[in-house]
LUMSE-874846 format. One line per 8 residues: number of its first residue (from 1); their letters; for each residue x, y, z of C-alpha. Coordinates in nm, 2 decimals. Each point is the difference from the previous one (the first is absolute). Last residue first. Layout:
# LUMSE-874846
NUM = a = X,Y,Z; ...
# end
This chain:
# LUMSE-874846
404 = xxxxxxxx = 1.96,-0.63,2.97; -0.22,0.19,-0.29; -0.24,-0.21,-0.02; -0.11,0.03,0.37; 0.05,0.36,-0.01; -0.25,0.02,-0.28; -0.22,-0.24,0.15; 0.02,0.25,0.35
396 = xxxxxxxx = -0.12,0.31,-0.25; -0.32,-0.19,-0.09; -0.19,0.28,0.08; 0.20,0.35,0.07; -0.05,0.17,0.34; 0.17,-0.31,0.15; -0.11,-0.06,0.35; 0.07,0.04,0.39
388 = xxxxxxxx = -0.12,-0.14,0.31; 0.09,0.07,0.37; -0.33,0.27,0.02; -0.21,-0.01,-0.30; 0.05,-0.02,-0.39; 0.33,0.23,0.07; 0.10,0.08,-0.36; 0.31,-0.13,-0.21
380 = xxxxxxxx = 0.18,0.17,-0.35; -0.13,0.34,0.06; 0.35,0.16,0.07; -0.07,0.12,0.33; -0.16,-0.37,0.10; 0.32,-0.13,-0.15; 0.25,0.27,0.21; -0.21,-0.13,0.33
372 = xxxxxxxx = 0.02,-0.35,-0.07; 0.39,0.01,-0.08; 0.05,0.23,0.35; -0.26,-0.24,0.22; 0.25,-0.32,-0.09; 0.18,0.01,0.31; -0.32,0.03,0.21; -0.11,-0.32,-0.16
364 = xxxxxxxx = 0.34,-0.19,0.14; 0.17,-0.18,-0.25; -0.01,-0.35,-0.18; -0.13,0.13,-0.32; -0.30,-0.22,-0.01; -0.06,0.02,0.38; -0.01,0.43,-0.08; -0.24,-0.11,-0.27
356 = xxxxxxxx = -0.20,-0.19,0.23; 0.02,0.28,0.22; -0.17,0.26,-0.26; -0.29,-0.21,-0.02; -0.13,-0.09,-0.39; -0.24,0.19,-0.18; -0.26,-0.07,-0.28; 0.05,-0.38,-0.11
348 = xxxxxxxx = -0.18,-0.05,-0.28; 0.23,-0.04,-0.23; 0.13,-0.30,0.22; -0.34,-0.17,0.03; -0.09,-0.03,0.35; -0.02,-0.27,0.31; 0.23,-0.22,-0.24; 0.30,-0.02,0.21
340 = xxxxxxxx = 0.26,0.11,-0.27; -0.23,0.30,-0.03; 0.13,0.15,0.28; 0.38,-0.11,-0.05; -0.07,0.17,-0.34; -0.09,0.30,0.20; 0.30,-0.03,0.21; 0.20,0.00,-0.30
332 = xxxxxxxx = -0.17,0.30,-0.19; 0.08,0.22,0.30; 0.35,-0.16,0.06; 0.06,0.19,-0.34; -0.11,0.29,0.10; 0.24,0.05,0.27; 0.32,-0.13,-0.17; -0.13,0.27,-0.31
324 = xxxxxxxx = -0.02,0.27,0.31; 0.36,-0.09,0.11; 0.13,0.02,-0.34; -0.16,0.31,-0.04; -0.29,0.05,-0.16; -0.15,0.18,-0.31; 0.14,-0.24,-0.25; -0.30,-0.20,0.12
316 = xxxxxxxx = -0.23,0.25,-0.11; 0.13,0.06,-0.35; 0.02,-0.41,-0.04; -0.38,-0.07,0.15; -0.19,0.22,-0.27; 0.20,0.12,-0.30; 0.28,-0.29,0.00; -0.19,-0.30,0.12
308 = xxxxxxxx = -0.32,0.09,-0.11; 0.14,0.04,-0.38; 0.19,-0.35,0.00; -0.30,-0.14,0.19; -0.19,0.10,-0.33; 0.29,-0.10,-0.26; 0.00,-0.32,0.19; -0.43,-0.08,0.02
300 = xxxxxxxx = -0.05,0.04,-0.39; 0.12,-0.37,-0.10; -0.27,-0.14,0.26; -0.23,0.31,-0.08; 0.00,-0.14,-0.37; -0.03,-0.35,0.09; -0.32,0.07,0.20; -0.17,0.09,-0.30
292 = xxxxxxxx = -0.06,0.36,-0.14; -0.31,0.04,-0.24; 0.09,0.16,-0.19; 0.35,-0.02,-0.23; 0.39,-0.03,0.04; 0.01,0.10,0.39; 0.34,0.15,0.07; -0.09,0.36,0.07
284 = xxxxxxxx = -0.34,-0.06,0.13; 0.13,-0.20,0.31; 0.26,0.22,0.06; -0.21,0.26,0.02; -0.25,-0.19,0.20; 0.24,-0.14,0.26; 0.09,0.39,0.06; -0.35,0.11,0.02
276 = xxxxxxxx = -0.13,-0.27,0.21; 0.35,0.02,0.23; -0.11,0.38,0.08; -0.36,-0.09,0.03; 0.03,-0.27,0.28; -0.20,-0.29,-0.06; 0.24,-0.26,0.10; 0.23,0.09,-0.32
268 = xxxxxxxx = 0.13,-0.35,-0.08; -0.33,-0.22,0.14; -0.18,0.27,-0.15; 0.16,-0.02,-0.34; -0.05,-0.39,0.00; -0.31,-0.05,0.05; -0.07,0.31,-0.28; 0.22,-0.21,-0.22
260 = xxxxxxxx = -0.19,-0.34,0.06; -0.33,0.20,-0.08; 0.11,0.08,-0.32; 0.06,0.37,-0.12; -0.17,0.22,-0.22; 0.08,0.26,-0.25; -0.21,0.27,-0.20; 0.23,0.29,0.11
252 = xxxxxxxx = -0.26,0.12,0.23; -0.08,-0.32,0.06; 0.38,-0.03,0.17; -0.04,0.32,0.22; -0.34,-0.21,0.14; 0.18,-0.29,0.05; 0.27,0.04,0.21; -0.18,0.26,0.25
244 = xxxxxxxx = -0.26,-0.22,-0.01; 0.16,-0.32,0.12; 0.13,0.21,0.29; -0.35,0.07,0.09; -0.11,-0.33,0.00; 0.27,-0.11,0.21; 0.04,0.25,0.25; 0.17,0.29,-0.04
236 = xxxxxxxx = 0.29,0.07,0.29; -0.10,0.26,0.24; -0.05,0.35,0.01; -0.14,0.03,0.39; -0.25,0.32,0.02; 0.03,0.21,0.29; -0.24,0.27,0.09; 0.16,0.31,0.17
228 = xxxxxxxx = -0.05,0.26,0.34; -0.15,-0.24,0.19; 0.28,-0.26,0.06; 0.23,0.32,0.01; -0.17,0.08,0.35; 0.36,-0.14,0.19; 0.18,0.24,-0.23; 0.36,-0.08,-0.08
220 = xxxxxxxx = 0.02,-0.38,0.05; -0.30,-0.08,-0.18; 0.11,0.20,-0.28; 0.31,-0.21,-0.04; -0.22,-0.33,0.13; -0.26,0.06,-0.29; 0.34,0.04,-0.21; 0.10,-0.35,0.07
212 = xxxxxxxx = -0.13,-0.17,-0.33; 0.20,0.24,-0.26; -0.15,0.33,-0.10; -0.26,0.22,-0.16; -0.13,0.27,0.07; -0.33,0.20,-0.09; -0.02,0.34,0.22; -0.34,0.17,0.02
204 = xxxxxxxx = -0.11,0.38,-0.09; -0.40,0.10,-0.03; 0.03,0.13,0.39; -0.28,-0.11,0.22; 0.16,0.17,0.29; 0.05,-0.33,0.23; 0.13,-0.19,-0.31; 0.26,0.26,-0.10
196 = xxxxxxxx = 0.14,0.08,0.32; 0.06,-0.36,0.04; 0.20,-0.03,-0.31; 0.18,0.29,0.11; 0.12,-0.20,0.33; 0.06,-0.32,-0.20; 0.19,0.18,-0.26; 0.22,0.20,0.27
188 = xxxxxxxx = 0.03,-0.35,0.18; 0.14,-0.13,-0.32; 0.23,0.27,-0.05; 0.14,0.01,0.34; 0.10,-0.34,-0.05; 0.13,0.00,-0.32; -0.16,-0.13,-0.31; 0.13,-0.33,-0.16
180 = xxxxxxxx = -0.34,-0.17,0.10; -0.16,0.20,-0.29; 0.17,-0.18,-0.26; -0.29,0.21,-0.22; -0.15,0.29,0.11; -0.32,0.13,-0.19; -0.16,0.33,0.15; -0.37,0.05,-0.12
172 = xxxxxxxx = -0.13,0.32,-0.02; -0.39,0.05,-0.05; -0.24,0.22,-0.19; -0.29,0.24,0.10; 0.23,0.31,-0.08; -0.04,0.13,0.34; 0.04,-0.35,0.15; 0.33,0.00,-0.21
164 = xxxxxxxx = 0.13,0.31,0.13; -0.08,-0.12,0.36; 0.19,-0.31,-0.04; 0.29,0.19,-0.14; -0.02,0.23,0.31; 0.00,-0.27,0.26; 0.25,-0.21,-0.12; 0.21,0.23,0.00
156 = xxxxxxxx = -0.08,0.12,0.38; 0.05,-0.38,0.12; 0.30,-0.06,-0.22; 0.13,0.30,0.20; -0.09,-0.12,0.31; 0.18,-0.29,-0.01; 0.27,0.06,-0.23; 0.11,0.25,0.31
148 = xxxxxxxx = 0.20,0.30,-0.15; -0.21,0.22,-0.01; -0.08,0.06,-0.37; -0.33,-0.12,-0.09; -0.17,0.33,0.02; 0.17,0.30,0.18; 0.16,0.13,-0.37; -0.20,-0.07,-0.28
140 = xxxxxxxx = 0.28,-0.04,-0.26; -0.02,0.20,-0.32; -0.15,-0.14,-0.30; 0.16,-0.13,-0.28; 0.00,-0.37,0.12; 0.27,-0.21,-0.21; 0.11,-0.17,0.39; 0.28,0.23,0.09
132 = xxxxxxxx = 0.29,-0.14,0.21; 0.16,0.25,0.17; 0.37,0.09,-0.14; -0.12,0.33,-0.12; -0.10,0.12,0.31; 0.34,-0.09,0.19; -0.06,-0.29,0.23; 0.09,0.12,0.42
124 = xxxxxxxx = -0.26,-0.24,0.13; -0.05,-0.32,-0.19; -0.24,0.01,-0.24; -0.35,-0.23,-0.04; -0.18,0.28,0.14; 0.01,0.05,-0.37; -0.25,-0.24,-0.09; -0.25,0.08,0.25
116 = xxxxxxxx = -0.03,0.39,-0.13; 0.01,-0.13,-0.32; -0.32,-0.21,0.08; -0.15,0.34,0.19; 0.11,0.19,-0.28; -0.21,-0.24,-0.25; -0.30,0.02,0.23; -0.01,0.39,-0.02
108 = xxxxxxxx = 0.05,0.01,-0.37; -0.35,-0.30,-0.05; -0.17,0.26,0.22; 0.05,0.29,-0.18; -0.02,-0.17,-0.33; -0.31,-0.16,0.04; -0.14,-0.21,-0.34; 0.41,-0.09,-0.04
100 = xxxxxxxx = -0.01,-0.38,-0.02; -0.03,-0.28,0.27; 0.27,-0.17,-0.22; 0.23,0.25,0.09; -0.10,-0.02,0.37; 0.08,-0.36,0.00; 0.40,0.05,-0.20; 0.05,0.26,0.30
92 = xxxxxxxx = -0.08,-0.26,0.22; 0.26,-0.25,-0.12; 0.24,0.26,-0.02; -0.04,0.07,0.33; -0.01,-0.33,0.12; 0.32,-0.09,-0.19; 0.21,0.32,0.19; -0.17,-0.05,0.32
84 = xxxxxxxx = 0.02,-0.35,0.12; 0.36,-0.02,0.05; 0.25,-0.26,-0.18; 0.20,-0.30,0.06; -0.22,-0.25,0.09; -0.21,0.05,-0.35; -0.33,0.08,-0.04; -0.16,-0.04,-0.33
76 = xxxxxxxx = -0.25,0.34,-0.10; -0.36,0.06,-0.18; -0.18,0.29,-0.07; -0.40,-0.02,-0.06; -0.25,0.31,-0.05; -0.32,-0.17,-0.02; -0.23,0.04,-0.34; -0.13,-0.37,0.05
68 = xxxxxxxx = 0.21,-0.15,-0.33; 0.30,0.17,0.22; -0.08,-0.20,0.26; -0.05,-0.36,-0.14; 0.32,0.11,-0.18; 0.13,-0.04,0.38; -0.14,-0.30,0.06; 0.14,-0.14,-0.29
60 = xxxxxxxx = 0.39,0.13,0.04; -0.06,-0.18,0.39; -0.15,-0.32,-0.15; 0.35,0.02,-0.25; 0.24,0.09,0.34; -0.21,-0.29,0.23; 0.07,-0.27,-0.27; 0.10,-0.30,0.19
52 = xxxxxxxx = 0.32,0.04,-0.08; 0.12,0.09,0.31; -0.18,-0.12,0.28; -0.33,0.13,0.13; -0.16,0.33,0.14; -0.26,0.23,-0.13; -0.03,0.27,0.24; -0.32,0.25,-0.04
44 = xxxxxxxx = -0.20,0.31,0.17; -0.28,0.00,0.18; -0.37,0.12,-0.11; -0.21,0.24,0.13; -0.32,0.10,-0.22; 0.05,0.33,-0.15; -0.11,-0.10,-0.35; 0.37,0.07,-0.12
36 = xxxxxxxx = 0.08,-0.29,0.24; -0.26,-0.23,-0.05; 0.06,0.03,-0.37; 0.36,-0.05,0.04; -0.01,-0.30,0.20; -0.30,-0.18,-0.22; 0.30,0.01,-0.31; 0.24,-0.16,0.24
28 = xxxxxxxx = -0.25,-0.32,0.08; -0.02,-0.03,-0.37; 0.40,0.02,-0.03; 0.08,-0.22,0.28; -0.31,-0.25,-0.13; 0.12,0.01,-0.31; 0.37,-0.12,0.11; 0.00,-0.35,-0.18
20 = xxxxxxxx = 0.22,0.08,-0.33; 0.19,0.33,0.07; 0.34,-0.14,-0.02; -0.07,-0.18,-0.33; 0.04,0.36,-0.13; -0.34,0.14,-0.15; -0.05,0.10,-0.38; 0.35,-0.13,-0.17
12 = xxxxxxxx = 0.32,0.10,0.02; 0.17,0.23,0.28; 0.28,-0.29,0.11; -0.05,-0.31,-0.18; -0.26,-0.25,0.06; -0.22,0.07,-0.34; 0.31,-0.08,-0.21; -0.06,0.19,-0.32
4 = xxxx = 0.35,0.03,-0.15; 0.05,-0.37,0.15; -0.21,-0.16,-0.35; -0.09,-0.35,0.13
# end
């Protein structure tokens, strides 16, 4: 079959097998901004899962679910290295563009108050020209925003841009993506504005998205969090739906496939959309004709885990020290030690405890706290719950497996 018009590749065809089983998100997401622009409370929203599960594509639809609605939308990644500020603001000043320009008074006023915010960002003593200007050619609202506490300034921002879009009848939506990567302060300053939000009945919520422990992040920095958002678990597709996210791209290119192939594409891929997509490019690629047989998956398969290996668990692993890899690779063998016994199926297997891997190792679990503390900064393990820790990447502990 012709390559030029894989449907699995990157950007081509109608809807990304990533997107394949998350109606109900989206429908449920659709009822959330009416409610909201309505004036009808509503909470915010974490979607949480592994990686490759999809959470960035459900996150590009909800917003353009958004936009299609006439809200003002701005979207950000959060990264342990950097403040809130500078890609919030930017983010918000992208929202009250999209809002449009029907009140230009109040639409200057907001703007300062977001440049206000984003230059507070400066140390004390920068030179004018040396402060970091966010594209907004208005002048800053001074008093607004800018005290120096993320807390109350996110607060106040919040407050105003919410207001301008009740004005306007609209709604903003903030998108954050990796948002477990956000600072302490930062996440507490999002859970405190958040709150402002909900008890004014302000048109402006916060969609994130994260890996599995974020509840706990949030948790952990506002005991009333668990009220503040509704979390949605991305998981895995189940079978049916994975099936569909195979087949449907392939009738639109008037191909089929076998029922032995689709058996064994989910018993490679496990229903998780990033694998789907990269088993089904590879798939396509060397299939002669329709409809694709078990054969051609079986031949298929290498140049697939060829691709996973290198773009998805190779550029992580190269992330950690020797040390770390040591760490994560007792990981997978404890799990396989697990499965060994037959109480669970070893891709199954969620979390293992942190003292079997310090048994593994033959050291002393508090010895092994500085590799388990640089992994969970890195995003390669989460805590699942207390004395347990797992991948943040599925099948990661095969990988290592194979690669020893």
């Amino acid at each position: 079959m012709d390559p030029i018009t894989n449907p699995y590749a990157p950007g081509a065809g109608q809807r990304p097998p990533e997107l394949a089983g998350r109606d109900e998100q989206i429908s449920r997401f659709d009822v959330v901004l009416k409610r909201i622009v309505s004036g009808r409370p509503e909470r915010s929203l974490m979607l949480t899962g592994l990686r490759g599960v999809g959470k960035t594509v459900l996150l590009n639809q909800l917003r353009s679910a958004a936009v299609r609605a006439k809200w003002g939308t701005g979207k950000l990644e959060a990264r342990p290295d950097q403040g809130l500020r500078r890609p919030l603001s930017s983010a918000l000043h992208q929202a009250v563009r999209e809002l449009g320009h029907t009140q230009e008074d109040e639409v200057a006023h907001v703007l300062g108050v977001i440049k206000s915010f984003a230059q507070r960002d400066a140390k004390p003593g920068t030179k004018l020209r040396e402060v970091w200007n966010p594209g907004i050619d208005v002048p800053a609202i001074k008093g607004r925003a800018d005290s120096g506490d993320i807390e109350i300034d996110l607060v106040e921002l919040f407050t105003d841009v919410g207001g301008l879009a009740a004005d306007l009848g609209r709604g903003i939506a903030v998108f954050i993506d990796e948002m477990q990567d956000l600072g302490p302060d930062d996440v507490s300053a999002i859970c405190a504005a958040c709150h402002e939000m909900s008890q004014n009945g302000a048109p402006l919520i916060v969609v994130g998205a994260g890996l599995p422990h974020l509840p706990a992040v949030l948790s952990a920095s506002k005991s009333y969090s668990e009220r503040l958002f509704r979390y949605q678990r991305i998981d895995r597709l189940a079978r049916e739906e994975a099936d569909h996210a195979l087949t449907a791209p392939a009738a639109d290119e008037l191909a089929e496939y076998e029922q032995e192939a689709l058996d064994a594409l989910y018993f490679a891929t496990g229903g998780y959309p990033y694998f789907i997509q990269a088993y089904g490019k590879a798939v396509w690629d060397q299939a002669p004709q329709s409809p694709i047989r078990a054969d051609d998956v079986r031949v298929a398969s290498p140049e697939a885990e060829s691709e996973l290996a290198v773009g998805f668990f190779g550029s992580r692993y190269e992330r950690a020290t020797p040390g770390e890899r040591e760490y994560l690779r007792a990981m997978a063998d404890v799990a396989a030690e697990v499965a060994a016994t037959g109480e669970e199926e070893l891709d199954d297997i969620e979390s293992v405890p942190t003292s079997e891997v310090a048994r593994v190792l033959d050291k002393k679990p508090q010895s092994l706290s500085p590799a388990r503390d640089a992994l969970l900064k890195k995003g390669l393990i989460y805590s699942a719950e207390r004395g347990r820790i797992a991948f943040t990447v599925p099948h990661f502990g095969r990988y290592l497996r194979e690669q020893t």
